[in-house]
C-alpha positions in Angstrom: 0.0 0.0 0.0 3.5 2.4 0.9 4.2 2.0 -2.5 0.6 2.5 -4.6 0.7 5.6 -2.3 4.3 6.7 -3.1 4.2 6.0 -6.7 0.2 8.0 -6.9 2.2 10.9 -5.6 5.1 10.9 -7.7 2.5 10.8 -11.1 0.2 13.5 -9.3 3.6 15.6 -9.4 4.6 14.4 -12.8 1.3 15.7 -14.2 1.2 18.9 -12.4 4.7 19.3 -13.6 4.2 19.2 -17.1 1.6 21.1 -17.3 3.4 23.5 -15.3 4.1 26.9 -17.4 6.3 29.6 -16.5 4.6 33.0 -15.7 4.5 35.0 -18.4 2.2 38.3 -17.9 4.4 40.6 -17.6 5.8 39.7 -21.4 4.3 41.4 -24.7 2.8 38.8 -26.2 1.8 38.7 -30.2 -0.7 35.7 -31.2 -3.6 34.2 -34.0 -6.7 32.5 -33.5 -9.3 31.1 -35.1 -13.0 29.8 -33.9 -16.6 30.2 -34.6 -19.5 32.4 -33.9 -23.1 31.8 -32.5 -24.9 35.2 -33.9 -28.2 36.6 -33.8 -29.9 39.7 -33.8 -32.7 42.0 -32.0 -34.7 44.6 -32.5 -33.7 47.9 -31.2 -37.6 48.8 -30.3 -38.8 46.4 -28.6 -41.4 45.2 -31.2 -41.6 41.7 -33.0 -38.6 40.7 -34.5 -37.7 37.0 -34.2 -35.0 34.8 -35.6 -32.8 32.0 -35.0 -28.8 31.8 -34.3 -26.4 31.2 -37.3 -22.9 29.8 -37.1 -20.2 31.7 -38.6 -16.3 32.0 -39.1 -14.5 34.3 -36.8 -10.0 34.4 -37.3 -7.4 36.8 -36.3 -4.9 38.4 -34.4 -4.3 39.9 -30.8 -1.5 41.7 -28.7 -1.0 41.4 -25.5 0.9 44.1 -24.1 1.2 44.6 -19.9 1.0 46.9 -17.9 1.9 45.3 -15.0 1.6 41.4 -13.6 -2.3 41.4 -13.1 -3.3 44.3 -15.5 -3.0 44.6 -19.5 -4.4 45.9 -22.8 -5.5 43.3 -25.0 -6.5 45.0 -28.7 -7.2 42.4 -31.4 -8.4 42.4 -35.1 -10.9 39.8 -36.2 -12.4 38.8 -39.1 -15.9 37.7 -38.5 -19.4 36.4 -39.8 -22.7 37.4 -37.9 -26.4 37.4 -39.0 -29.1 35.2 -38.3 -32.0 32.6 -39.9 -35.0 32.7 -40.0 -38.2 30.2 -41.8 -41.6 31.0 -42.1 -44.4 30.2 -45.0 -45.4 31.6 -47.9 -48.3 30.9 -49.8 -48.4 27.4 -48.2 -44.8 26.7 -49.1 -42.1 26.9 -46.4 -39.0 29.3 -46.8 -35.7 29.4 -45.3 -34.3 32.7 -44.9 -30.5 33.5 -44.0 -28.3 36.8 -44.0 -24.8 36.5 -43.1 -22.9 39.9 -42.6 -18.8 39.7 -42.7 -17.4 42.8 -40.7 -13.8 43.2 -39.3 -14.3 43.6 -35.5 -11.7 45.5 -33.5 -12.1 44.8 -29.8 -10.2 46.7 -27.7 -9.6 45.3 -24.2 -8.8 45.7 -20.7 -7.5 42.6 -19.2 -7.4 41.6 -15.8 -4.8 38.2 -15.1 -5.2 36.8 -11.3 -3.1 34.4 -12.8 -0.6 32.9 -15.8 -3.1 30.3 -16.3 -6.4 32.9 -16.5 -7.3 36.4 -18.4 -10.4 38.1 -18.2 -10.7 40.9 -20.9 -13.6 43.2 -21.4 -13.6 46.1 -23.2 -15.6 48.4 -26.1 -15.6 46.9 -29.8 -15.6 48.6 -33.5 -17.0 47.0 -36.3 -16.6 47.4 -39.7 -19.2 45.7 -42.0 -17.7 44.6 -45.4 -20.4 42.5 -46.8 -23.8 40.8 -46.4 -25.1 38.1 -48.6 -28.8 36.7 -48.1 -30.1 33.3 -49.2 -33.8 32.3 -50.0 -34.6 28.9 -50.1 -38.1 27.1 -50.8 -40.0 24.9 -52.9 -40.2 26.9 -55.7 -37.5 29.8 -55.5 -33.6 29.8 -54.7 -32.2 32.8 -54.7 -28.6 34.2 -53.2 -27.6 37.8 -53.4 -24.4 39.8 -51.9 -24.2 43.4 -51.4 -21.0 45.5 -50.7 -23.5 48.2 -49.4 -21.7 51.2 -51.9 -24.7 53.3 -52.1 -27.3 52.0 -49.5 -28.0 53.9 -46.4 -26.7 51.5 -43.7 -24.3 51.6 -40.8 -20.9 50.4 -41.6 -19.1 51.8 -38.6 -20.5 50.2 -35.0 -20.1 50.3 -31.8 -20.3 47.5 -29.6 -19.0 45.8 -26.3 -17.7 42.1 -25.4 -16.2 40.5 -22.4 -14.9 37.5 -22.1 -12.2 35.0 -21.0 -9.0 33.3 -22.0 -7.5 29.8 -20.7 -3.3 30.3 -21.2 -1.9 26.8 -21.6 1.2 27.6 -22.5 1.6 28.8 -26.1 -2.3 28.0 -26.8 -5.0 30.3 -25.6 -8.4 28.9 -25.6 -11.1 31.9 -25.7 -15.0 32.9 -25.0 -16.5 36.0 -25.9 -19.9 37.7 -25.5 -20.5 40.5 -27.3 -23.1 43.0 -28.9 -23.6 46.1 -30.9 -24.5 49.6 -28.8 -25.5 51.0 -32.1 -28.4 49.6 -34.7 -27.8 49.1 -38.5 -30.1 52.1 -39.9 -27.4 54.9 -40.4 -29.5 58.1 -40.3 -32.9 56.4 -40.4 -33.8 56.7 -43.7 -32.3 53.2 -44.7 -35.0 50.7 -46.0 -32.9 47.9 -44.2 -35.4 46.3 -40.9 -33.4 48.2 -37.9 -31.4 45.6 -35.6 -28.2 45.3 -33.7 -26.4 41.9 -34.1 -25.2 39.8 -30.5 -23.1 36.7 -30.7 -20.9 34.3 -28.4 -17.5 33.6 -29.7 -15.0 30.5 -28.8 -11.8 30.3 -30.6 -8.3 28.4 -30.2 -5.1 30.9 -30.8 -1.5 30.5 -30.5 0.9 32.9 -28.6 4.4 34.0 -29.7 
């Protein structure tokens, strides 16, 4: 029994060990990532508005640059996919409806580390929307149309917040992100676009240099 107890310790240390990693907050810290989003959207006056979630891509970059040992600034640049589904019926035939909107999101973060292992980063977001394509599927029309939005009355620029998280495992940096736009999509008001302000939750895997 002296043994199975001596030789339980010695691989409890062993696998402590090697996942052991030396503490690094108080280093600049350059890194990628790459992950998915779980978007949707609501409307901005409370009336009825309902869709369903949509999966999209979401890849970048981020610095991590200290200010101390527990205290950072954490700006990144992603590229990511939002939007939302939604099905219904028209004249007895059902539809499937889906708009996905590509925008180049610039969170810019505060991050708190109690610890090498944890980050928790929250902070206001930019967007930048670069395209949207929609897709119209039923029983007796398929259509698919993207816009570049040149002329049309729509906000491009948005403001937004996210918070979130990030597990450091040595070089790897598994994220989680909530986030949402402050501002709705209807520029000045007279866009013919229905007015809403896209949320999503965001996990990604990312490497640190």
């Amino acid at each position: 029994m002296k043994k199975l107890g001596i030789m339980a310790i010695a691989l409890t240390f062993i696998t402590v060990n090697g996942y052991a990693q030396d503490d690094d907050r108080e280093k600049i810290h350059i890194g990628a990532k790459i992950g998915m989003n779980y978007a949707n959207v609501y409307d901005t006056e409370g009336e009825e508005f309902d869709a369903d979630p949509k999966l999209g891509l979401a890849a970048g970059a981020f610095l991590a640059i200290p200010i101390g040992t527990y205290i950072g600034i954490q700006p990144e640049v992603l590229f990511s996919q939002k939007g939302f589904k939604a099905t219904g019926s028209v004249l007895g035939s059902e539809y499937e409806f889906t708009r996905t909107t590509n925008y180049i999101d610039i969170p810019i973060y505060l991050a708190l580390k109690p610890s090498s292992f944890l980050t928790i980063v929250a902070g206001p977001q930019f967007s930048y929307l670069m395209s949207r394509k929609d897709k119209f599927e039923s029983s007796f029309l398929n259509t698919e149309q993207e816009d570049e939005f040149e002329n049309e009355n729509i906000r491009k620029n948005t403001l937004g917040a996210s918070f979130g998280l990030d597990i450091n495992i040595n070089h790897f940096v598994i994220g989680a992100r909530a986030a949402w736009d402050l501002q709705d999509n209807k520029g000045d008001g007279t866009s013919s676009t229905p007015r809403y302000k896209n949320t999503w939750l965001q996990a990604t895997v990312g490497f640190k240099f």
